[in-house]
C-alpha positions, -999 to 999 in steps of 0.1 A, spaced: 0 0 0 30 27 10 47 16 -25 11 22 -45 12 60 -26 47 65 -36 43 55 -73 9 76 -75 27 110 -53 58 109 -81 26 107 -113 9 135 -95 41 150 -95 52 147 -128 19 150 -145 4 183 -127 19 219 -124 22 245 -93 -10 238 -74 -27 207 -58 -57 214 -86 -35 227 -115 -36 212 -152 -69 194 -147 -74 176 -183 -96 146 -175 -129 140 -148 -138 103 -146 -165 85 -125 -154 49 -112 -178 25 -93 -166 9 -62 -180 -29 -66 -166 -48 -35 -144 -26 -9 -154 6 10 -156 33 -13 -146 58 15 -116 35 29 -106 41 -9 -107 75 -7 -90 79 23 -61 62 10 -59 83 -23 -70 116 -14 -31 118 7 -17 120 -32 -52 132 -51 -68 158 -35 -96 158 -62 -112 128 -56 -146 127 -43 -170 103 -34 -207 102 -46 -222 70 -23 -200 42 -45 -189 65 -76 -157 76 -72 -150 110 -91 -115 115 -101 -102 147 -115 -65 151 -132 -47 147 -161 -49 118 -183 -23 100 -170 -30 105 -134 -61 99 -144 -54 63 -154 -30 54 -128 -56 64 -103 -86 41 -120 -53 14 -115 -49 19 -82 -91 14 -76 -94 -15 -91 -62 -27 -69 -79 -19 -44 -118 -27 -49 -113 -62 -33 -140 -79 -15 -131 -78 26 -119 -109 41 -147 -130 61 -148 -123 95 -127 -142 119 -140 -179 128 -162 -176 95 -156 -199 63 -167 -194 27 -190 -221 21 -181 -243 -5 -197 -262 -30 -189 -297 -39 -193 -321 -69 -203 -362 -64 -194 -383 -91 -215 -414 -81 -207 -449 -107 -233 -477 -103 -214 -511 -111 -236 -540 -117 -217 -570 -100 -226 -602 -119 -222 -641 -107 -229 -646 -150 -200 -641 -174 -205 -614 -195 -184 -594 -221 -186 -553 -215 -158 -526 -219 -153 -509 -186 -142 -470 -186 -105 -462 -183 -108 -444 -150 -127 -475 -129 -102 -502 -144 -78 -500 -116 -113 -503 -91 -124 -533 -107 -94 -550 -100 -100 -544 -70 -135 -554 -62 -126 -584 -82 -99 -591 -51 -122 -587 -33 -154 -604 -44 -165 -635 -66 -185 -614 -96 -172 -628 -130 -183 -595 -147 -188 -561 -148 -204 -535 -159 -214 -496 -156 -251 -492 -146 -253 -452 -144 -228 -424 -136 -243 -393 -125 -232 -359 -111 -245 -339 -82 -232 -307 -75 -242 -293 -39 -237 -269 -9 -213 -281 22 -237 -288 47 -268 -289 23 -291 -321 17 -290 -328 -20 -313 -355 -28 -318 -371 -67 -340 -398 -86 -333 -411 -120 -341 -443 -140 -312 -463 -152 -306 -461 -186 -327 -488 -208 -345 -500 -179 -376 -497 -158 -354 -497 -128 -356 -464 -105 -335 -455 -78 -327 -425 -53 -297 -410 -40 -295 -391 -7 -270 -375 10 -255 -343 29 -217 -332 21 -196 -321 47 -163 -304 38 -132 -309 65 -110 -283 68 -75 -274 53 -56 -272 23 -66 -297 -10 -74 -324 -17 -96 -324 14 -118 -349 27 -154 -348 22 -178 -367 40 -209 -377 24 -231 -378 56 -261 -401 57 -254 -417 21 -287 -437 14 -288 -455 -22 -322 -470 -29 -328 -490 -63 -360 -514 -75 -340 -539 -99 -360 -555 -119 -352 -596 -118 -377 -612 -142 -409 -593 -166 -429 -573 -141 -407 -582 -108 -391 -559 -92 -367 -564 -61 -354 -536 -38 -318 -529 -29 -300 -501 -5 -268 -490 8 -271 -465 38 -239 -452 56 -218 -426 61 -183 -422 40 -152 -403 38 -137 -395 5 -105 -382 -2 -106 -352 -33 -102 -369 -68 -98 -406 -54 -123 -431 -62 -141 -447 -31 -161 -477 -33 -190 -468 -12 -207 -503 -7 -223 -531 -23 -260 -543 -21 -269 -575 -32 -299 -581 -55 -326 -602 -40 -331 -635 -59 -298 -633 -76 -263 -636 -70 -252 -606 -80 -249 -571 -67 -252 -535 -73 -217 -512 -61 -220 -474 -56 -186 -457 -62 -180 -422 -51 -155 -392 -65 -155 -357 -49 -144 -327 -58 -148 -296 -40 -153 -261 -59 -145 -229 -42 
């Protein structure tokens, strides 16, 4: 701030005769968008005497140069305040839900690049000969808001829900988000006309930009299973 007051003192200087007022050759009215526009004055008016303050216009006499240097130094210095102590922007954050169908059947399918090195894993893990991508959706919300969404998976009559509330822990990225009160509900359909329910409900941490398996839920009258996978991301 001293160095801006310098730079501007040496323009007025150099650009203005004898005379705080002398050589006036431009008037210009700037709007103050985000800082005090009398904190802004305050701080120029010690090298510009004429500038004046109409509510959040900013009137700015001089000559052309000053002129300009002064609208630079406004904009420098129309910044939004900082939030007040023990307060934090509220951020919003993006779920990237995958619903894999876990089958007992073998099956032929291509699964996506990014979930290849996840279905190695489940298939560690679990006995499914195949699998495939059911859905991908994704939900954009508030920390600390519920977000809620239905949809219909794609060429089927199956519908399903997804509820949850994200909750953004502090510190520097990639944070972890937790995705409070997860509840998955699906009706699969098994045979023509019968459909069967499935849910997983929990709570989960995710780390920013890794892939989390969620949970499974197995599909009543089958031997297979439906697995949620999770990837946040968290917008400022």
């Amino acid at each position: 701030m001293k160095k801006l007051i310098l730079i501007l003192a040496a323009a007025m200087a150099y650009g203005q005769g004898p005379g705080p007022l002398a050589g006036f050759e431009a008037v210009r009215v700037i709007e103050v968008r985000n800082a005090d526009p009398e904190s802004i004055v305050n701080t120029l008016s010690a090298v510009m005497p004429g500038i004046s303050r109409n509510g959040r216009m900013l009137v700015v006499r001089g000559s052309e140069s000053v002129v300009t240097m002064i609208e630079d130094a406004v904009k420098k210095l129309d910044v939004a305040p900082p939030p007040p102590a023990g307060m934090q922007r509220v951020a919003n954050v993006e779920f990237t839900f995958q619903l894999l169908y876990g089958s007992a059947q073998e099956g032929s399918g291509t699964i996506p690049s990014d979930l290849e090195a996840t279905v190695r894993q489940l298939r560690a893990l679990f006995p499914y000969k195949n699998y495939r991508v059911l859905d991908t959706q994704v939900l954009r919300g508030r920390d600390g808001a519920a977000v809620e969404f239905s949809g219909t998976l794609p060429g089927s009559d199956a519908v399903y829900t997804l509820k949850y509330t994200p909750r953004v822990s502090p510190g520097a990225a990639p944070r972890s988000v937790r995705a409070q009160m997860l509840q998955f509900s699906a009706r699969m359909k098994v045979s023509p006309g019968q459909f069967v329910p499935t849910a997983i409900i929990t709570d989960v941490d995710a780390r920013e930009g890794q892939k989390t398996v969620v949970g499974k839920s197995n599909v009543t009258g089958t031997d297979d299973a439906i697995i949620l996978v999770l990837t946040v991301k968290v917008i400022e």
